[in-house]
BAKE-586539 format. One record per atom (N, C-alpha, C, O): residue in three letters; x, y, z. Coordinates in steps of 0.02 Angstrom, whole numbers, plus 50000, padded with zeros to 5 digits. Layout:
ALAXYZ;...
! end
This chain:
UNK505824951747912;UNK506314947247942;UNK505974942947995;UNK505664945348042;UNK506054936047984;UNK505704931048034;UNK505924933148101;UNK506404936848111;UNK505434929948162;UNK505984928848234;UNK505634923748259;UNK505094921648237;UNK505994921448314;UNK505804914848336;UNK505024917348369;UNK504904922948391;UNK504634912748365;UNK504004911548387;UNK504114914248479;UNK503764918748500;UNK504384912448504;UNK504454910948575;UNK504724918448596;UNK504524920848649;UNK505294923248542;UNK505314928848567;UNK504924933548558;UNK504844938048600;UNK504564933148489;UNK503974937048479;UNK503244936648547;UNK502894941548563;UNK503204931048571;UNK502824933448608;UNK502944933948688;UNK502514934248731;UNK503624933848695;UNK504054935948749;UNK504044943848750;UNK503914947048801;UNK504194947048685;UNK503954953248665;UNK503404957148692;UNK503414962748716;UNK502644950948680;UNK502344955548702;UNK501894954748770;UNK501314956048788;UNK502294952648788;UNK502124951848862;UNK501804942848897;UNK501534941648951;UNK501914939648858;UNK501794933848877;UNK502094929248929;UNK501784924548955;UNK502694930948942;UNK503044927448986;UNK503644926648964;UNK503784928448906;UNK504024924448997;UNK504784923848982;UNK504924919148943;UNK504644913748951;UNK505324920048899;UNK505484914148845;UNK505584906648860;UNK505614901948820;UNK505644906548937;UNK505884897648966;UNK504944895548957;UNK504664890848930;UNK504644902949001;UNK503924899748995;UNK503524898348930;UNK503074894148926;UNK503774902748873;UNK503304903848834;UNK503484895848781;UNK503094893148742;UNK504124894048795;UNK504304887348766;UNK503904880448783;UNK503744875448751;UNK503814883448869;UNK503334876648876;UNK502724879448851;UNK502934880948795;UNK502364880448850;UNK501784884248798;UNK501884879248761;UNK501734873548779;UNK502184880648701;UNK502414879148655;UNK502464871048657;UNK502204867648613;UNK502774868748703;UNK502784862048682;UNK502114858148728;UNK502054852048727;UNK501634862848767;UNK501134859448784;UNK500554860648748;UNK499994859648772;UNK500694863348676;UNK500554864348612;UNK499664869248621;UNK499134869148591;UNK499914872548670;UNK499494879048695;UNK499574886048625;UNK499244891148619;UNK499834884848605;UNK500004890148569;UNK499994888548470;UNK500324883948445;UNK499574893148432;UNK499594888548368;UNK499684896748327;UNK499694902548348;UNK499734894148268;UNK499844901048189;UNK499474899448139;UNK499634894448106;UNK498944903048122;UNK498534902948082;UNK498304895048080;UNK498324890748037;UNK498104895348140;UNK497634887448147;UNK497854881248138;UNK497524876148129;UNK498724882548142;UNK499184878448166;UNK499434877248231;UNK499744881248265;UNK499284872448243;UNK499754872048326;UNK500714873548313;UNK501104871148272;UNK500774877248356;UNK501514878348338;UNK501944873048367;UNK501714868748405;UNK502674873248347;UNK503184869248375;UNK503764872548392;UNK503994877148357;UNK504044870148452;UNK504794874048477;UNK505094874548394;UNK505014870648346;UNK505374879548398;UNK505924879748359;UNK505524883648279;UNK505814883748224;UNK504954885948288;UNK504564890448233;UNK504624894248240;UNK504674895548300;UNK504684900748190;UNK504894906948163;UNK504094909348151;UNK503564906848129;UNK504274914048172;UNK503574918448142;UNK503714924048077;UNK503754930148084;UNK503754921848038;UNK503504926047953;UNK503414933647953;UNK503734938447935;UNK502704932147988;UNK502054938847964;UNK502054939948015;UNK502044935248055;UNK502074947048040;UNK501714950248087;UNK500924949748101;UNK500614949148154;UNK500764950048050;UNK499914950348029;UNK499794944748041;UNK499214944848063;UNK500054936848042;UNK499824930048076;UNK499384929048130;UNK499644930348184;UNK498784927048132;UNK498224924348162;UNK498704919948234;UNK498584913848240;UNK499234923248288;UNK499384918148342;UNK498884918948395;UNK498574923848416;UNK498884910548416;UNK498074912648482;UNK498494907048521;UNK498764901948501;UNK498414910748602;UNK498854904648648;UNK498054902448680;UNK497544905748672;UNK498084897848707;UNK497314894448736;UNK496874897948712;UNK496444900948744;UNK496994897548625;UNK496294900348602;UNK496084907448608;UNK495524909348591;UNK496524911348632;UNK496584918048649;UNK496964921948572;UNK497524921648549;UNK496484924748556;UNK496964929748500;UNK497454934548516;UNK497214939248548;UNK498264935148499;UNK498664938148540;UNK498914944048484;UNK498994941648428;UNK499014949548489;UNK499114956148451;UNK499654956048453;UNK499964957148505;UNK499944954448395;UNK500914953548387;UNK501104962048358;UNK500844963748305;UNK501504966448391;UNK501954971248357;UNK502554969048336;UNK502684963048335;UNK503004973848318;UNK503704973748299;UNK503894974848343;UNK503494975048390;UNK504764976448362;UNK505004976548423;UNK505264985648421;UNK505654988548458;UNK504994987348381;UNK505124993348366;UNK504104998848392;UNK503905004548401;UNK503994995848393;UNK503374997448390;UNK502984996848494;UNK502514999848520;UNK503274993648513;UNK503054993248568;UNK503454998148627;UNK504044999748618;UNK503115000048683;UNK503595004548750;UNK503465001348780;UNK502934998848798;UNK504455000148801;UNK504534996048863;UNK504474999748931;UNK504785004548954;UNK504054996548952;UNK503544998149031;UNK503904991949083;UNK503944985849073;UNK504184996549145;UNK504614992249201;UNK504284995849270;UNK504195001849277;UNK504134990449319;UNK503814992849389;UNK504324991149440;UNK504774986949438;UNK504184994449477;UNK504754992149536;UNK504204993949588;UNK503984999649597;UNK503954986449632;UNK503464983249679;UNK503774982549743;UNK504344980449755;UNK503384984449780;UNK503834981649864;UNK503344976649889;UNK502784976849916;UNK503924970049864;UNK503354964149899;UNK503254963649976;UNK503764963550011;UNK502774963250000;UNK502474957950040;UNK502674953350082;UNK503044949950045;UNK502684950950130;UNK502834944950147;UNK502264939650148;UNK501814941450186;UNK502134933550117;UNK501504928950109;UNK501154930550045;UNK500584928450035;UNK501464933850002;UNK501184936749923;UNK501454929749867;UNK501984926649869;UNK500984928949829;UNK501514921049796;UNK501884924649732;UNK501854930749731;UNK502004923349712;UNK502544927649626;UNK502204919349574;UNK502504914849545;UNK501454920849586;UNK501184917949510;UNK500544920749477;UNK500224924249516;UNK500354920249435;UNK499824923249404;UNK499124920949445;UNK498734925649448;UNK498824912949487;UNK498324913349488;UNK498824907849552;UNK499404905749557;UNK498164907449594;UNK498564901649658;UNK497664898849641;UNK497194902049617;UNK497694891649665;UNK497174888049687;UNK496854888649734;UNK496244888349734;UNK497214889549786;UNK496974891349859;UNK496714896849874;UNK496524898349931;UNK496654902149803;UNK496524907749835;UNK496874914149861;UNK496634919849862;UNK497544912049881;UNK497804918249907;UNK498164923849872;UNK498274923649811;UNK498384929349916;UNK498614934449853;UNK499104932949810;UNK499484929049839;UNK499344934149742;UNK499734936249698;UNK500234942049702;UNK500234946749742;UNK500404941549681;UNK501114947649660;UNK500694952849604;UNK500824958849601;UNK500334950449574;UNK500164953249495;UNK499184956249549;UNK498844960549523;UNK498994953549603;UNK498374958049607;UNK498374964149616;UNK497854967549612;UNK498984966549629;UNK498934973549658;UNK498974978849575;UNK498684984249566;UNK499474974549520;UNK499844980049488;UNK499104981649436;UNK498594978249431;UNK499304989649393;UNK498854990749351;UNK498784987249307;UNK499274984549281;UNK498004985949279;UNK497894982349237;UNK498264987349139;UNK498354993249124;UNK498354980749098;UNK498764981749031;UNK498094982348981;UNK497594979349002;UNK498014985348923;UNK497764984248874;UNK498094980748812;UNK498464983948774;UNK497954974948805;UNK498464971948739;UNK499234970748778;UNK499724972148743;UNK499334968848831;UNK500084967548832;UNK499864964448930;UNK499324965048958;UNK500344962048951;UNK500354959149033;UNK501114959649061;UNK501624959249026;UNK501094960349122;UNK501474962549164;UNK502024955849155;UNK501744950749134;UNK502714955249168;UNK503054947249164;UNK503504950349238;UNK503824955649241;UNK503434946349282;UNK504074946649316;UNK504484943949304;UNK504494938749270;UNK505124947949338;UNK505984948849320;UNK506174944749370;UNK506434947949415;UNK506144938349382;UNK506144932049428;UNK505914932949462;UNK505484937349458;UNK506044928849528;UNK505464925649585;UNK505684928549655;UNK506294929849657;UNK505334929949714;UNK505294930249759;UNK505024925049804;UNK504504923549775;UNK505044921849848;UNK504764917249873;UNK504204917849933;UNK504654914349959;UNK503834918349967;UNK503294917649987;UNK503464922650049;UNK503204928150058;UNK503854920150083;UNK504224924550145;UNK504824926750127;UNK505314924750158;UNK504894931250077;UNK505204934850062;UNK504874940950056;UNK504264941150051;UNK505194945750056;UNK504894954150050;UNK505244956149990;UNK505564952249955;UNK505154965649974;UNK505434966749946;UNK505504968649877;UNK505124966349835;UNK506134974349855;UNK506014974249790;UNK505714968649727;UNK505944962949726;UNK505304970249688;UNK505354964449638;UNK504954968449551;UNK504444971549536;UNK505344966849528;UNK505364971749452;UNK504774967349409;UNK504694961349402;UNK504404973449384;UNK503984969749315;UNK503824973449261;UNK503654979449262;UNK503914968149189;UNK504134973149137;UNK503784969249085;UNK503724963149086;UNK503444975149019;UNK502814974948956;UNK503414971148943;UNK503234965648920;UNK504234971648951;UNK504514966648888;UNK505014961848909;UNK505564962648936;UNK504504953848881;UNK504844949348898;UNK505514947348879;UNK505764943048915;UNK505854949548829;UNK506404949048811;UNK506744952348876;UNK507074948648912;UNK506684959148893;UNK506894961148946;UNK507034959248996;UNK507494960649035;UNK506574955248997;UNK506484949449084;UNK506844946149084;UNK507204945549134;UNK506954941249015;UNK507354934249018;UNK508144937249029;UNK508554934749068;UNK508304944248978;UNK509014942748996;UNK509234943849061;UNK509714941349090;UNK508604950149093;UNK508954952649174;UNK508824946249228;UNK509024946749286;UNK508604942349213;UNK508584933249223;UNK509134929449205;UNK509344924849240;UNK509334930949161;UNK509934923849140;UNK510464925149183;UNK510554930749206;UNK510874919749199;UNK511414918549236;UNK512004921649189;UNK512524922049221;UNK512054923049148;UNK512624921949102;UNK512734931049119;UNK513294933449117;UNK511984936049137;UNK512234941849145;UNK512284946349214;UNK512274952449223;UNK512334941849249;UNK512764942949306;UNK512664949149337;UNK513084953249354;UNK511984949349345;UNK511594956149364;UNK511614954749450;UNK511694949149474;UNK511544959749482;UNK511774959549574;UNK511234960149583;UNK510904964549555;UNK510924954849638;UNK510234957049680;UNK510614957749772;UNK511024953849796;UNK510414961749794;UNK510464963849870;UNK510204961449898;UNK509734958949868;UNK510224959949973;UNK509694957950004;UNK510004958650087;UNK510534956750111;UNK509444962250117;UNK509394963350198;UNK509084956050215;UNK508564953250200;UNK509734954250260;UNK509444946150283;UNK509564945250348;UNK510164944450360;UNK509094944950408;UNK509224943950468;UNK509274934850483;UNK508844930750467;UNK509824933850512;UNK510044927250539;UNK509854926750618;UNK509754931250659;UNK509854920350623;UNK509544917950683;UNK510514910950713;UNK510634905350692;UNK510784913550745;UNK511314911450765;UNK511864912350780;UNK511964918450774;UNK512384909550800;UNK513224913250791;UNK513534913550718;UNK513534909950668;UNK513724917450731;UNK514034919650664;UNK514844921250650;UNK514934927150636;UNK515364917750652;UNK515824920850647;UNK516174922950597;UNK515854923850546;UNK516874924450593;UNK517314926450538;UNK517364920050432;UNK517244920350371;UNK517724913750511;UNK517554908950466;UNK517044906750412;UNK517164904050358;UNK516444908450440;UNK515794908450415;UNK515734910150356;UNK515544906850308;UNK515964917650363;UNK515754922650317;UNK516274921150261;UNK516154922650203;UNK516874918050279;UNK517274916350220;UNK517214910350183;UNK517564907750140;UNK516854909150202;UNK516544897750150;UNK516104902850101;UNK516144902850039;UNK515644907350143;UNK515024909250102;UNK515354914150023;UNK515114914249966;UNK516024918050053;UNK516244919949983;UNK516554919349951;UNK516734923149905;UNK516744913349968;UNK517294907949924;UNK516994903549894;UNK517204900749843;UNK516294902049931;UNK515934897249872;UNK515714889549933;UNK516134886749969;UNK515124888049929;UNK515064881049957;UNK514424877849913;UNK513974881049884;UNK514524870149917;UNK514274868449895;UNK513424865849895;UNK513444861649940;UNK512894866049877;UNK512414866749856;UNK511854859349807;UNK512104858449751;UNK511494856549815;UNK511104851949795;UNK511184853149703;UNK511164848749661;UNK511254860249693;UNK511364861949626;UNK511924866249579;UNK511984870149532;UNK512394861549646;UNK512954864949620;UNK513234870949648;UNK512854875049673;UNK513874872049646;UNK514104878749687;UNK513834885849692;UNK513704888849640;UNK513764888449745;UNK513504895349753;UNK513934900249805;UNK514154897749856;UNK513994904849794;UNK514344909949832;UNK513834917249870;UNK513244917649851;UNK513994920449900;UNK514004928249899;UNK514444930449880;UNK515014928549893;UNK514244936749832;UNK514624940649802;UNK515134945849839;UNK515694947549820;UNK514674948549915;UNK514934952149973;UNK514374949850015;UNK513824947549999;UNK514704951450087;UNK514444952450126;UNK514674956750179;UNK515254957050198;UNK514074960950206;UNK514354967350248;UNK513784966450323;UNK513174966350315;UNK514084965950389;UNK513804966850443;UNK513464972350450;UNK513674977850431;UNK512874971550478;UNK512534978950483;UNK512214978950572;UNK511834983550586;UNK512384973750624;UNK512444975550667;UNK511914970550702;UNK511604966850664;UNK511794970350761;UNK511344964350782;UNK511164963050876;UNK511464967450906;UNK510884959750912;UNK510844957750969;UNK510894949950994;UNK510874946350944;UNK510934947851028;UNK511024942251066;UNK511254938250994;UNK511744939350958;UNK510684932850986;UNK510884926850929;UNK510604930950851;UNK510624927850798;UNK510384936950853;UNK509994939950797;UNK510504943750753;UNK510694949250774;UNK510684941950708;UNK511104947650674;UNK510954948750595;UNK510714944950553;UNK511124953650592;UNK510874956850512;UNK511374958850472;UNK511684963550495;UNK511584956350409;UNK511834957550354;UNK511594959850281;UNK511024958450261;UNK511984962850249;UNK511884963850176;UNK512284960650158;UNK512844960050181;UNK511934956950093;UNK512264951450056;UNK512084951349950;UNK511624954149920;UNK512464948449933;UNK512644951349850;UNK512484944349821;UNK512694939449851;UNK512244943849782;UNK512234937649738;UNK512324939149653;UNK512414944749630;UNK512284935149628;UNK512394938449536;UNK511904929949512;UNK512044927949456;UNK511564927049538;UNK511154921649512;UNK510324922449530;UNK510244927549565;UNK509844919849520;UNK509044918049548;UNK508994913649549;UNK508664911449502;UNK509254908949598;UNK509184901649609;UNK508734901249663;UNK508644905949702;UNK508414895249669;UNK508004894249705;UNK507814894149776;UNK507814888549800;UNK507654899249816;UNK507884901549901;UNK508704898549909;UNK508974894249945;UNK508994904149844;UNK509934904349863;UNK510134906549926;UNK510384902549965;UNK510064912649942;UNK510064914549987;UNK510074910050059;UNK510534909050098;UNK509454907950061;UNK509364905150131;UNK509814897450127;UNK510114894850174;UNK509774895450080;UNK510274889050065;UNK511074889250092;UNK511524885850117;UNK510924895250070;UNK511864896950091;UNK511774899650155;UNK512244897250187;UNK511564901850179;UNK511664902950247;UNK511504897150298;UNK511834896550350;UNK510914892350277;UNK510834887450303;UNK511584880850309;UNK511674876150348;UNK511864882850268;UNK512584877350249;UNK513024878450326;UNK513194873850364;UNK513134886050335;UNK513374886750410;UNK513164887750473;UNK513444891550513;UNK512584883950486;UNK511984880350507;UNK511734886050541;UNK511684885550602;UNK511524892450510;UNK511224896050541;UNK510504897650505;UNK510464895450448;UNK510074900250524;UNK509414900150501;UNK509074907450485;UNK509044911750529;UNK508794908450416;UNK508654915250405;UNK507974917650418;UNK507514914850387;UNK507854921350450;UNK507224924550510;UNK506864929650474;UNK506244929950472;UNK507244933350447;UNK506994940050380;UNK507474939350321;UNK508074939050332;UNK507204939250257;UNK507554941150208;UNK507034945250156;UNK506454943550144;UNK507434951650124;UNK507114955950091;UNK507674958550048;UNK508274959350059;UNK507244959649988;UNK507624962249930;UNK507744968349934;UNK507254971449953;UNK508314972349922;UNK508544981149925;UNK508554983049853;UNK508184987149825;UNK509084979049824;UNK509254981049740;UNK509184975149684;UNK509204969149697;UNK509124977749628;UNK509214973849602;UNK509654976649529;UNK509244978849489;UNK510144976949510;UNK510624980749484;UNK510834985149507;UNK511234984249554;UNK510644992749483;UNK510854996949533;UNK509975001249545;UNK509895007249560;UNK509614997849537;UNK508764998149565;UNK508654998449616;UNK508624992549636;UNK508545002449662;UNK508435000949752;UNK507785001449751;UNK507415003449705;UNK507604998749819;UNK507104998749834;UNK506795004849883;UNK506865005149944;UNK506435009649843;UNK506345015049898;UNK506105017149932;UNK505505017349918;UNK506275020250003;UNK506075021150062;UNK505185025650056;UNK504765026150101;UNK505145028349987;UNK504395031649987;UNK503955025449957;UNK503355026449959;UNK504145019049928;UNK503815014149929;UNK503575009949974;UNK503965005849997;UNK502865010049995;UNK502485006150039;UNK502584999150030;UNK502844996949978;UNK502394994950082;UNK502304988150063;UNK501494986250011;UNK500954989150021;UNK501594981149963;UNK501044980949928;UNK500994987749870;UNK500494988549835;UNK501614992449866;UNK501464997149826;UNK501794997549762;UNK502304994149761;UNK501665000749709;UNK502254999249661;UNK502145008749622;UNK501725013249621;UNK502955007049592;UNK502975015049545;UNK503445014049484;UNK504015011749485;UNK503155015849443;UNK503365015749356;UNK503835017949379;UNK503915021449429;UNK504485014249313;UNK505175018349331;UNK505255023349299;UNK504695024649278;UNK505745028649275;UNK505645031249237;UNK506125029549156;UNK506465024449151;UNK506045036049084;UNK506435031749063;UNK507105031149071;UNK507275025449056;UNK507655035149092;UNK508215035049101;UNK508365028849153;UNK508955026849156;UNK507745024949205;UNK508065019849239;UNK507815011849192;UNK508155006649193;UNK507315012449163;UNK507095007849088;UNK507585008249064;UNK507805002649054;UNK507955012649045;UNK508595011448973;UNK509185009749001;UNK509575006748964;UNK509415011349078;UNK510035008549135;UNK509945000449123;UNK510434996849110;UNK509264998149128;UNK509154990749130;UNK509264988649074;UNK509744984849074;UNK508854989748988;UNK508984989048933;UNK509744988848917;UNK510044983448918;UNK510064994848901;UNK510614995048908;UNK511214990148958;UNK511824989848945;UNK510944987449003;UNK511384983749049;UNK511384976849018;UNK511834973549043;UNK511064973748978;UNK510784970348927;UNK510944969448873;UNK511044963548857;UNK511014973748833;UNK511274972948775;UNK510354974548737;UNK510054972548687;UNK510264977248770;UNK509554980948704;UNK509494987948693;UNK509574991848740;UNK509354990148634;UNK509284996148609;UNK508784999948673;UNK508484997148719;UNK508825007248656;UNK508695012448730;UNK508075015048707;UNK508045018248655;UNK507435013548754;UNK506845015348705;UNK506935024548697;UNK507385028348714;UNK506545025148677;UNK506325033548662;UNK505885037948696;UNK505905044048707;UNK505435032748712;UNK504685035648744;UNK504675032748828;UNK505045028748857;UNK504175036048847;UNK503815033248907;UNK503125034548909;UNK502815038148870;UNK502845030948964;UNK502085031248965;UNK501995035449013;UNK501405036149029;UNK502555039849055;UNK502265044449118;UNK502425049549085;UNK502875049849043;UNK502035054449104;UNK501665061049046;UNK501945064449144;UNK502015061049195;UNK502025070049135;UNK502265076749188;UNK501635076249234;UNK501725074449292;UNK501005077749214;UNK500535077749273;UNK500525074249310;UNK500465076149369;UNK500585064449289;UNK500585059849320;UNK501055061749376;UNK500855062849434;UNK501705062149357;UNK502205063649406;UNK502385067149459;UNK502825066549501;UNK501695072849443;UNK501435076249523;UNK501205074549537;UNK501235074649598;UNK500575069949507;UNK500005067749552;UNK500435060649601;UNK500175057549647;UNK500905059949583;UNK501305053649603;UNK501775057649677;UNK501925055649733;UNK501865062449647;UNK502235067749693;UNK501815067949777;UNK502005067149836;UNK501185069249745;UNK500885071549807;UNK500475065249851;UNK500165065949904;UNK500555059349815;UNK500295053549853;UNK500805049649900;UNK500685045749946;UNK501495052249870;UNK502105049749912;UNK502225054949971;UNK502525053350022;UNK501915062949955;UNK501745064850049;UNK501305063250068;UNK501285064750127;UNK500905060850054;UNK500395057250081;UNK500515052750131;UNK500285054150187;UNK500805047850124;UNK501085040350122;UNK501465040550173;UNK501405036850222;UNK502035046650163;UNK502585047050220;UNK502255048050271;UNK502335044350320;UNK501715054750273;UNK501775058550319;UNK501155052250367;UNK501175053250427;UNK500685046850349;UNK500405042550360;UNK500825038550404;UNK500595036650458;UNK501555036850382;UNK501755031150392;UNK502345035250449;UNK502725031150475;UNK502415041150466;UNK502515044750516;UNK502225044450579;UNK502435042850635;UNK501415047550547;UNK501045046850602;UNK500975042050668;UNK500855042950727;UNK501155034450610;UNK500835028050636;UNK501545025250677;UNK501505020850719;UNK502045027650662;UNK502795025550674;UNK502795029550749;UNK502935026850803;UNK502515039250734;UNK502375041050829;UNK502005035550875;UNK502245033550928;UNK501515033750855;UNK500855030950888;UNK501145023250913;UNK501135022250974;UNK501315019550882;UNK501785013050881;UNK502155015450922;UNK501995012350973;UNK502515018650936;UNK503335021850987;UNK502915025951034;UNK503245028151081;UNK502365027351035;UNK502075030651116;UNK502465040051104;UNK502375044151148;UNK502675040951073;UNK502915045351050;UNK502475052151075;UNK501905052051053;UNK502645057851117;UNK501865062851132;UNK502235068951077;UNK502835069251065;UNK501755073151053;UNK501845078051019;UNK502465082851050;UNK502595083151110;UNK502765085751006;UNK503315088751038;UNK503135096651034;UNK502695098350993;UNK503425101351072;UNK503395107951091;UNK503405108051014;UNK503745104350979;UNK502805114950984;UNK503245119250940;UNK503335125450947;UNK502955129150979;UNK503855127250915;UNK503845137250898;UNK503375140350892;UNK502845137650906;UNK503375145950872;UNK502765149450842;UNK502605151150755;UNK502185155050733;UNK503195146050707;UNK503225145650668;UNK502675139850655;UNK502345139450603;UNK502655136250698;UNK502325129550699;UNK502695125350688;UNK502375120650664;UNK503265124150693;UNK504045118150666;UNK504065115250737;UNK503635116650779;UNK504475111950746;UNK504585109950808;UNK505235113550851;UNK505735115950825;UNK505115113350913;UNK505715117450957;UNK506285114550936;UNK506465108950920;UNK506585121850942;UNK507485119650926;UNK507835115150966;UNK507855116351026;UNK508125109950944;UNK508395104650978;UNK507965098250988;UNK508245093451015;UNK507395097750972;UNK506975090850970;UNK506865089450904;UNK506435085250915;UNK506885089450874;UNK506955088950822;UNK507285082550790;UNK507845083050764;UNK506945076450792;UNK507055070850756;UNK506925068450693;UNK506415070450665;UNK507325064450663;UNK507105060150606;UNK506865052250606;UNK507175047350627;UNK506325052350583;UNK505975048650606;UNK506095043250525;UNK506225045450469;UNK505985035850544;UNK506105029150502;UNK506835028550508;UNK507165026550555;UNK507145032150413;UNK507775028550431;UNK507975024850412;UNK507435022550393;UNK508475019850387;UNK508695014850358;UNK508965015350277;UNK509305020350263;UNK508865011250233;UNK509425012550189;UNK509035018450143;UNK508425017750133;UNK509365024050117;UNK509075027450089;UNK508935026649990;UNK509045031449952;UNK508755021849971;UNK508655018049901;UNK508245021949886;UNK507825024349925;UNK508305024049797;UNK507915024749765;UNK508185023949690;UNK508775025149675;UNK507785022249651;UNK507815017549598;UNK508345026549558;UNK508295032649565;UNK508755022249523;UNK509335026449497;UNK509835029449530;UNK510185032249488;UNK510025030149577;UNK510275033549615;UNK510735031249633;UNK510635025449648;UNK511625034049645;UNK512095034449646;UNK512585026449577;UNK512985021849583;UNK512125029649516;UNK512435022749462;UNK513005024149462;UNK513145028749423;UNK513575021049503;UNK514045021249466;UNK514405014249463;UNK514895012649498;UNK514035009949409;UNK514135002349426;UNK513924998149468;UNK513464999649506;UNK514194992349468;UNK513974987749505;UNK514584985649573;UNK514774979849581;UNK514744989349601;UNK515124990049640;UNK514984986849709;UNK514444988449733;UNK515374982749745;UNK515014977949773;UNK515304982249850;UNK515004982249904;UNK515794984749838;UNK516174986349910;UNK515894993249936;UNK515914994949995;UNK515614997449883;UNK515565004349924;UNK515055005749966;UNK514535002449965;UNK515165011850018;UNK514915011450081;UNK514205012550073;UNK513955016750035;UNK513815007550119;UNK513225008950145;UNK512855013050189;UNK513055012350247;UNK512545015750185;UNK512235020250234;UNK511655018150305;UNK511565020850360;UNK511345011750270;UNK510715008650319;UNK511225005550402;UNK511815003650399;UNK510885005650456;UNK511395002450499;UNK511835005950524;UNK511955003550579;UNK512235011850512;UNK512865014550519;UNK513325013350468;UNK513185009450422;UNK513905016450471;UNK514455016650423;UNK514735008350419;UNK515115006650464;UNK514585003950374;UNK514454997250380;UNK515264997250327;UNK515285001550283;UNK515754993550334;UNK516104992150267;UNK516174984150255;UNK516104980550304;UNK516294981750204;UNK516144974050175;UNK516894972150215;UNK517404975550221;UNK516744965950238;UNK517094960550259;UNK517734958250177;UNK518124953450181;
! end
């Protein structure tokens, strides 16, 4: 059974079908020593396709495991494959692919942080991309101004935009000082710095913005900045499934991995503990003779929203309570 040229190698990791089209029509891409054209079907599996001259290993869609990362960007990281200038990528940190490449699940912007998803299958990408499926991205966004009631009601009723109307889906106060205040905010589009657009409309200015979720995907508190961790498959098939694609079968994390993954995330904490006392002037506290710490000093140290990828699915529920901040409820 034929399929379009453009999803087959969306398939296998080439890029998202908007990209792999321009390919295509910047006639980068050919079939058996044909240059291809939008709108070609691919036949044969076994077909000779080479994009810039590159020979590309076509499977079936049955034949390949879908592989999804969940990355905690950066702030100053770019979300492209190669920059001119030199500076980092989104894609230098992740593991290298044999026969297949990483596609991100849209864009982050330069000073942005934060969750950001990448997946062996481009079909995957494009739909948790398209507008039409109305997937929720989160986002912790510190504002720089007054903020009032009014405000917050243009932003979820909808204002208008250079490209047309945009909204928040919710928005929930999470608490703030002088002119600095911090919200969680809902969107269901990846438009181009949406976010700060819309907040900019009620002339206030955004100081931090960082991604939390992206469906019901959080971003988790044992993820470092610059770090990333395979999902597993039951949170691969939440996304598939949210989609409208069949639920793979397999995964590529084997049980050992998953301790050895186990024991690099105490690692990490107990690092990012250390450095959190030392930063806060913090002096060692009494202990017992258990070696724990004395009864009654006893703190918890970081803090904030407690995310981790799968966790509490029950939909896409825009109103229920948050935990980061205090007992926060949506406006």
């Amino acid at each position: 059974m034929s399929e379009k040229l453009q999803k087959v190698l969306a398939r296998a990791g080439l890029g998202s079908r908007r990209e792999i089209e321009g390919m295509i029509q910047s006639g980068r891409v050919s079939v058996n020593g044909v240059v291809a054209k939008l709108g070609d079907r691919l036949e044969d599996l076994d077909a000779n396709v080479r994009v810039d001259g590159h020979h590309v290993q076509i499977s079936a869609s049955s034949e390949q495991v879908c592989r999804v990362l969940a990355y905690n960007k950066p702030e100053g990281e770019l979300c492209t494959r190669s920059d001119p200038e030199g500076r980092r990528t989104v894609f230098d940190r992740l593991p290298r692919l044999n026969g297949a490449r990483w596609v991100a699940v849209g864009r982050l912007d330069a000073n942005t942080s934060g969750l950001l998803l990448f997946t062996t299958d481009g079909e995957l990408a494009n739909r948790l991309m398209h507008p039409s499926r109305q997937v929720q991205r989160e986002y912790m966004v510190r504002v720089f101004g007054e903020v009032n009631e009014e405000m917050v009601r243009n932003l979820v009723r909808g204002v208008e935009l250079e490209d047309g109307e945009a909204r928040f889906e919710d928005v929930v106060y999470a608490g703030g000082e002088g002119s600095n205040h911090t919200f969680y905010v809902v969107i269901t589009e990846g438009r181009n710095r949406e976010v700060r657009r819309l907040w900019e409309t009620q002339g206030v200015t955004v100081s931090r913005l960082k991604r939390v979720r992206y469906g019901d995907i959080y971003l988790s508190k044992e993820l470092p900045r610059g770090g990333w961790m395979e999902l597993e498959l039951s949170d691969v098939n939440y996304l598939r499934e949210m989609v409208e694609l069949r639920a793979e079968q397999e995964t590529m994390i084997d049980p050992e991995t998953k301790k050895r993954k186990a024991r690099a995330q105490k690692i990490r904490r107990a690092v990012r503990r250390y450095e959190e006392r030392v930063e806060s002037g913090e002096t060692r506290k009494p202990r017992n003779r258990r070696g724990g710490q004395a009864a009654g000093n006893r703190t918890r140290t970081g803090g904030g929203r407690p995310g981790k990828p799968g966790a509490n699915r029950s939909g896409q529920s825009s109103t229920r309570q948050k935990k980061a901040g205090g007992n926060r409820k949506p406006r």
